[in-house]
N, C-alpha and C positions, 0 to 999 in steps of 0.2 A: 875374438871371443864369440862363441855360437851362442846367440840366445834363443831361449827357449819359455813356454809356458808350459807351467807340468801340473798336471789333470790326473788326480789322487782320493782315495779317502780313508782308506784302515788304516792299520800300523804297517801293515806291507809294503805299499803305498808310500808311507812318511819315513823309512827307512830306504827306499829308491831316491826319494828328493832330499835326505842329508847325506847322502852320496852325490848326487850331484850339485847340491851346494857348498860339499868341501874341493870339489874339482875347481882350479879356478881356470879351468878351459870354458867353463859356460857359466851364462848369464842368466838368472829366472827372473823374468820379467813379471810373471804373475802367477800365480795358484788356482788354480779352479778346484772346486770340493765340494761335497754334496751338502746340500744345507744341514744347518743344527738340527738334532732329532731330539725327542723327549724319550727317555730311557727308562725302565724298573717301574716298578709297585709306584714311585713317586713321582715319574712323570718329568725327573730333573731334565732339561733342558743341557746337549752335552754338544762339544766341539767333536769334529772328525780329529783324528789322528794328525792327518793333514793339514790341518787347521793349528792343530798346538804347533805343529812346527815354522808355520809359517809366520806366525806371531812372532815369534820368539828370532827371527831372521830380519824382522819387520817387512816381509812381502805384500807386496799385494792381490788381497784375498778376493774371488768371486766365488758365489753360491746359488747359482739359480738352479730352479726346480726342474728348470725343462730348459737347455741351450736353444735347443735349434727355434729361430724366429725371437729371441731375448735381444733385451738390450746390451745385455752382457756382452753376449754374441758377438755384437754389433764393434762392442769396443775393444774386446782381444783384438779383433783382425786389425785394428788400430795400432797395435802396438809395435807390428815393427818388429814381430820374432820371425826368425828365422825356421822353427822347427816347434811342434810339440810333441812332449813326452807323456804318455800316460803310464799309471798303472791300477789297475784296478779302481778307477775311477766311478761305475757303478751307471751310465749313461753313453747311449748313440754317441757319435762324433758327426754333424749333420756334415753334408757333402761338400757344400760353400763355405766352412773353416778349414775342411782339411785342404781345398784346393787353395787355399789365404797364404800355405804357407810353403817353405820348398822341402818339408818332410815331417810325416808325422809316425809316430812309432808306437807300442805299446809295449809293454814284461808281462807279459800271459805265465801265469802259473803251473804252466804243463808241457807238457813235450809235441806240443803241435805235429800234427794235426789231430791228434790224439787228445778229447777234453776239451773243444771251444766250450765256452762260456763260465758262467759264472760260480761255480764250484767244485773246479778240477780236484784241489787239493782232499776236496770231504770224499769226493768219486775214486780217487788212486786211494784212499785207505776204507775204503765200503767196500771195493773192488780187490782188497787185499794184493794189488801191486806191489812189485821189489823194489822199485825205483820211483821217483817224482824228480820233476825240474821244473826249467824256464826255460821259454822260448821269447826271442827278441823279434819282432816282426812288422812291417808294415801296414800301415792301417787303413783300412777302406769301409766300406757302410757295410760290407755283410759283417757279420760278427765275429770275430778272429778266424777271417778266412785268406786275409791279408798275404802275403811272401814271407817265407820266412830268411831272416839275418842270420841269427845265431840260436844256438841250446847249450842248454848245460846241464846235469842230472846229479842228482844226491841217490846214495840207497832210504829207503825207508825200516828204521830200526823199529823191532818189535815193541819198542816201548814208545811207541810216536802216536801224539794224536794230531788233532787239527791242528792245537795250538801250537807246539812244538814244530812241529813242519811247516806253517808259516811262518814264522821266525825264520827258522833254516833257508828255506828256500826264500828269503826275503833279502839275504845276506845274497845266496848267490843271482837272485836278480840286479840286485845294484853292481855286486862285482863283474856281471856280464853286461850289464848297459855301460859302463866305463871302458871296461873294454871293446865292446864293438863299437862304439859311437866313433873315434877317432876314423879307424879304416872305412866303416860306411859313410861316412862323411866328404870322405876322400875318394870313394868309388871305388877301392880296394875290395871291400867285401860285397858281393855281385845274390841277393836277395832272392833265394830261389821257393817258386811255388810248391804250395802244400799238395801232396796227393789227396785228390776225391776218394778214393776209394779205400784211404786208412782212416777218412774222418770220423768222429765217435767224439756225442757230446755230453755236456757236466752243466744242464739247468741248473738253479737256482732249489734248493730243495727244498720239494712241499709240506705239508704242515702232518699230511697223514704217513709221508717217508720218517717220521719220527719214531712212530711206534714198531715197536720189536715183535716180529714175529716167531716166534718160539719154537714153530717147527723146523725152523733151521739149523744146521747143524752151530754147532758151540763158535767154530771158526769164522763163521759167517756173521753169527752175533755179535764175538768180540771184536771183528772189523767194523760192524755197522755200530756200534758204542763208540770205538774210540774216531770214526770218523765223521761223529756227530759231537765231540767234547773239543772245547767247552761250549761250540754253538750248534746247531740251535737245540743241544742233548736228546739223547734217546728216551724214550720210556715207555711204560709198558702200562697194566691197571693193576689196582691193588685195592680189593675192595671199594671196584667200580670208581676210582679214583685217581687220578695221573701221578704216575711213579716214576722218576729219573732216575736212570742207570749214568754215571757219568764215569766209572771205570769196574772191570772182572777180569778173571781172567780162565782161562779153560782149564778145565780138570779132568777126572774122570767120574764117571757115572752115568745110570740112566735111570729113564723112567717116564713116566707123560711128560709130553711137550709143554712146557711153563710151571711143572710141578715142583714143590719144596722138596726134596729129597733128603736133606741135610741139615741140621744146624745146630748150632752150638753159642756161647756164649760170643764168639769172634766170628764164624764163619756163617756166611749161606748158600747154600746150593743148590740151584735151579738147575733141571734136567732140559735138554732141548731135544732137536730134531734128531742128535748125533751128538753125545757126549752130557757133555755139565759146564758151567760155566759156575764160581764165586763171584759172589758181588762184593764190590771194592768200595764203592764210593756213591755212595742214593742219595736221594732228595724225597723223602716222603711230599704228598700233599700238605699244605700248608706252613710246613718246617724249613728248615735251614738244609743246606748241602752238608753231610756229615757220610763221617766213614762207619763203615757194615758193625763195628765193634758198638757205637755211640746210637744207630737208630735201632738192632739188637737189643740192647740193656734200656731202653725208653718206650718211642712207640712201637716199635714193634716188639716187644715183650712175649705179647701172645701168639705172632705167628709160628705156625707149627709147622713140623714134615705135613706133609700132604696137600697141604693147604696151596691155590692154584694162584699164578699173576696170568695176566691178560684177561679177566671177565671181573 
């Protein structure tokens, strides 16, 4: 039996480690996961993903803020695993664990070498890509620039957002970590490097990447919406006020870039760079997340055709 420590924290994450806690070829010796965060308007105090499942298996949980130089640290390499598994874990892997052990791997969310870092999945749907995957790879200190094991690709359907596509692609990381792990194990499957010259990366996205720019064409918009839903959402202003788009979809029409062109009791219409876009699903300022028909007939009563978003 291969043990392992696996080094987790979304739902992503805790769907790769009930995969490999239903295999009973490996042993999880321990969980690593990023500490409890305070969440919402209330500040609630919440587990990783990671965490609910590790409870519930009775593992043993570590959470430190910063591995490298921890006491934690200190006491993984104690334990006597054979291997660690990450995925989306959210933290460097310092140099002196990874050499603790005789392999360490990650489930990157992308088609390597294409998207290192940490939000492939929102980059393949802003980017209005056909496809998204997993790649299986070896880990080393630069950022998934590691060897790659294996991939595996899903198409990306027109109705996908962030959220929906990790899920998906969360199903085929676990079923591709099961499957390679036996043959790479075994030296069957032989770990080949990424090309430098296709690499193309997927930071973390910034705070001002949220806002919608409206001179873009409709197409461009409705990728950069849905590859911001449900985190960290788009938005745009509305009487100097942040407005969340969290679904639309493209229509026809034109007219100024972020202009009301449209509306009706159910619909609204914003013209862009190249087309029109409906809004689907807002968040006024101060309000609750509701569909186009409900902020319509409420706060927004009075906005009219002509009337602008973004200023």
């Amino acid at each position: 039996m291969t043990k392992i420590i696996f080094m987790g924290t979304p739902d992503f994450s805790a769907t790769v480690l009930e995969g490999i806690l239903a295999d009973d070829q490996y042993q999880v010796l321990a969980v690593v996961t990023q500490p409890d965060r305070a969440v919402g308007r209330k500040k609630e105090i919440r587990r990783t993903p990671v965490k609910e499942v590790a409870l519930q298996h009775g593992l043993t949980i570590y959470q430190p803020e910063k591995l490298s130089g921890s006491q934690e640290m200190e006491e993984l390499m104690e334990l006597g695993a054979d291997g660690i598994v990450t995925a989306a874990f959210g933290q460097f892997l310092p140099s002196k664990l990874l050499d603790s052990v005789g392999f360490a791997i990650n489930v990157h969310a992308s088609l390597l070498p294409k998207y290192r870092g940490g939000a492939p999945i929102h980059y393949a749907l802003i980017n209005g890509d056909e496809e998204a995957g997993v790649t299986i790879m070896e880990m080393v200190k630069e950022m998934d620039a590691g060897d790659m094991i294996s991939s595996d690709s899903i198409a990306i359907e027109e109705s996908d957002n962030v959220g929906s596509l990790f899920e998906k692609l969360a199903l085929v990381g676990r079923d591709l970590l099961l499957r390679t792990l036996p043959d790479y194990l075994s030296g069957k499957l032989l770990p080949q490097p990424q090309d430098p010259a296709l690499v193309s990366f997927s930071p973390n996205i910034r705070p001002e990447e949220e806002c919608l720019d409206w001179n873009k064409s409709a197409r461009q918009l409705f990728n950069h919406i849905r590859g911001m839903n449900p985190w960290p959402v788009a938005h745009t202003l509305w009487k100097g006020e942040r407005f969340k788009i969290y679904e639309a979809v493209e229509v026809p029409g034109s007219g100024p870039s972020g202009q009301v062109i449209a509306r009706s009791k159910k619909e609204l219409i914003v013209a862009t760079g190249q087309g029109a876009l409906s809004l689907k699903t807002v968040q006024p300022a101060g309000k609750p997340k509701m569909g186009i028909a409900d902020f319509l007939n409420g706060s927004g009563r009075e906005l009219a055709v002509g009337e602008q978003f973004g200023n």
